[in-house]
N, C-alpha and C positions, 0 to 999 in steps of 0.2 A: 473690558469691552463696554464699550456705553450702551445702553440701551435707549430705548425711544423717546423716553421720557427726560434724561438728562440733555437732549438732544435738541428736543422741542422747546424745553426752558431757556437752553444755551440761548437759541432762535431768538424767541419771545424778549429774552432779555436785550437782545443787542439789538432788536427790530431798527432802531430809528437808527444806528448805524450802519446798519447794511442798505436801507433804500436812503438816505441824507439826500433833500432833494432831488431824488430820484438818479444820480449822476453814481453811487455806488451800485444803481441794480444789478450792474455784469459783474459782480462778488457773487451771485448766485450761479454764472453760467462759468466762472472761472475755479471757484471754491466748492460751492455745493454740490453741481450736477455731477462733478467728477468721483465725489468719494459717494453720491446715490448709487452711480453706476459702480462700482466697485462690491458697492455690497448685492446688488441686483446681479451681479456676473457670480457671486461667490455663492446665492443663494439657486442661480440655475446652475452651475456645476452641482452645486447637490443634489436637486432635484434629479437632474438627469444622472448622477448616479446610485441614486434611489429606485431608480424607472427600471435599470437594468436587472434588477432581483421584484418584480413586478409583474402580475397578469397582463393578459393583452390590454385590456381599456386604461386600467392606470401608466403601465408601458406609454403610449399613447398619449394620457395628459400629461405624467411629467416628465416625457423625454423631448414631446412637441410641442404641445399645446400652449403650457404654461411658460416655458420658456419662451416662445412667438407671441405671446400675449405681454410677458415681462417687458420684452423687447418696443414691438410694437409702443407701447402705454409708457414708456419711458424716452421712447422717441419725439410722439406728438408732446410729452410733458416737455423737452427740450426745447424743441421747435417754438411753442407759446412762450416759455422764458425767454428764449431768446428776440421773438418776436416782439416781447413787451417792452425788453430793452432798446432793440431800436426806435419801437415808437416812442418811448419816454426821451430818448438823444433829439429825435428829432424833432416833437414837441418842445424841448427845451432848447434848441436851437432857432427855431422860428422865436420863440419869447413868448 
């Protein structure tokens, strides 16, 4: 299993190949976003079933909350990636 930090390095390392004049950014929305979401889906299925052998309030945060929050927060993170990359195409198509 990798963890954060092998992960962040991977990143760090290959930086200037994943944006190369800005025309690789969508390696993030094609590559990246997908295995974030992956581990965000595998870490609310646990949550939520954690929640089931839980009190009312924790019940509550991780069978809804946190999971609507995950979601939510990985949406708008989408949205802006992806948004960055169309501005960066069409910035680089004007010249």
């Amino acid at each position: 299993m990798l963890d954060k930090e092998s992960i962040k390095k991977t990143l760090l390392k290959n930086i200037d190949v994943y944006f190369k004049n800005g025309g690789e950014m969508s390696y993030v929305c094609t590559q990246i976003m997908p295995v974030v979401r992956e581990i965000v889906d595998k870490k609310i299925a646990a949550l939520k079933l954690r929640a089931k052998n839980e009190g009312l309030w924790c019940k509550i945060r991780d069978g809804y909350l946190l999971p609507a929050f995950a979601n939510v927060s990985l949406f708008l993170m989408s949205f802006l990636v992806e948004y960055l990359v169309y501005a960066t195409f069409m910035r680089l198509k004007r010249g």
